[in-house]
C-alpha positions as CSV (number, residue, x, y, z in Angstrom):
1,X,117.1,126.3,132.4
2,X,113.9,127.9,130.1
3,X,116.4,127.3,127.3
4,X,117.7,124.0,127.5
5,X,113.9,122.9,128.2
6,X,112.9,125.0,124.6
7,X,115.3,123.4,122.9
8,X,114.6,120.0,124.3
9,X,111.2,120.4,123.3
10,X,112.4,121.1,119.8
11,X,114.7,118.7,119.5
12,X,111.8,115.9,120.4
13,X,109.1,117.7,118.1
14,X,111.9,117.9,115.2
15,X,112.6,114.0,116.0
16,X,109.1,112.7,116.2
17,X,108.8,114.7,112.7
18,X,111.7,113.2,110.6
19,X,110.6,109.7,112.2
20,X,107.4,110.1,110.9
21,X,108.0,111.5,107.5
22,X,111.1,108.8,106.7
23,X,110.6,105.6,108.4
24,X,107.2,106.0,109.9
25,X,105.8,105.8,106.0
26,X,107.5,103.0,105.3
27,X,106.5,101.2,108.1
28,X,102.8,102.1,108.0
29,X,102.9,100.7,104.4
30,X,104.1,97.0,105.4
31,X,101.8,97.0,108.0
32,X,99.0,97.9,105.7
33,X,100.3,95.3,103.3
34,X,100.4,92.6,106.2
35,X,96.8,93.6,107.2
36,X,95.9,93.0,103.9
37,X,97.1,89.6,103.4
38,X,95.8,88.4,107.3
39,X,92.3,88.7,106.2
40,X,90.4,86.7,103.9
41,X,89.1,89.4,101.8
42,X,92.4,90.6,101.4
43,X,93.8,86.9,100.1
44,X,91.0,86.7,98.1
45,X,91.8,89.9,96.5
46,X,95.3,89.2,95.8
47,X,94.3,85.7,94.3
48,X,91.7,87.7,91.7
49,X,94.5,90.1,91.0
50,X,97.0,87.5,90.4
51,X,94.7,85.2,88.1
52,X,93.8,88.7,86.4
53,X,97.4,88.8,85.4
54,X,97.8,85.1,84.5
55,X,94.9,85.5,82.3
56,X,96.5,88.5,80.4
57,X,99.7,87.3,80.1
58,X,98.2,84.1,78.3
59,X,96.5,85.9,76.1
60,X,99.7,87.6,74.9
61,X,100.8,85.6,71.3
62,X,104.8,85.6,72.8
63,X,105.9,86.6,76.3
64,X,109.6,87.0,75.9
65,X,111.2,89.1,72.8
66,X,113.4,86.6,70.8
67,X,116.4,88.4,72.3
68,X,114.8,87.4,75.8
69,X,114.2,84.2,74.5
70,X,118.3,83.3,73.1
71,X,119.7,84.6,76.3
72,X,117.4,82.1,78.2
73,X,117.8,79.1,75.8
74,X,121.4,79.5,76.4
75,X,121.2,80.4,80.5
76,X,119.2,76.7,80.4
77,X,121.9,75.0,78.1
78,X,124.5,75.6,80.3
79,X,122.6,74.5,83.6
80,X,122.2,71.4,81.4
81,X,125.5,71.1,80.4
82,X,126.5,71.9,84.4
83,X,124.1,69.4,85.2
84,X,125.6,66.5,82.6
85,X,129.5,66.9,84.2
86,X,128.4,66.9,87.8
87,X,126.7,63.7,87.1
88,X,129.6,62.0,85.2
């Protein structure tokens, strides 16, 4: 009986440990991220950070390489041209 309770207790302890070193992170880390964007500091925040970025992305002179750029020019063609036969 002194065994099977030992081992029970490991097996629990060795549990709670991998829960909290795999999925107990990740979790914690959402929940962060959620806490952050429920209060209005946090949204604040997050709307500075993402006009920071704006701002130095439009101060870049191109944002796409031209090999970027050709493989979207075509991509939007053909939507276009998609667009043109489903009409007709």
């Amino acid at each position: 009986m002194k065994s099977f309770f030992y081992k029970l207790v490991l097996i629990i302890i060795s549990t709670i440990i991998v829960y909290k070193l795999t999925i107990g992170e990740q979790i914690n880390s959402v929940i962060n991220q959620i806490e952050l964007f429920s209060t209005k500091e946090g949204r604040k925040e997050s709307i500075n950070k993402v006009r920071k970025e704006i701002k130095r992305a439009t101060e870049k002179e191109n944002y796409l390489s031209k090999e970027d750029a050709i493989l979207i020019n075509n991509f939007i063609n053909k939507i276009i041209n998609e667009l043109k036969q489903a009409k007709n």
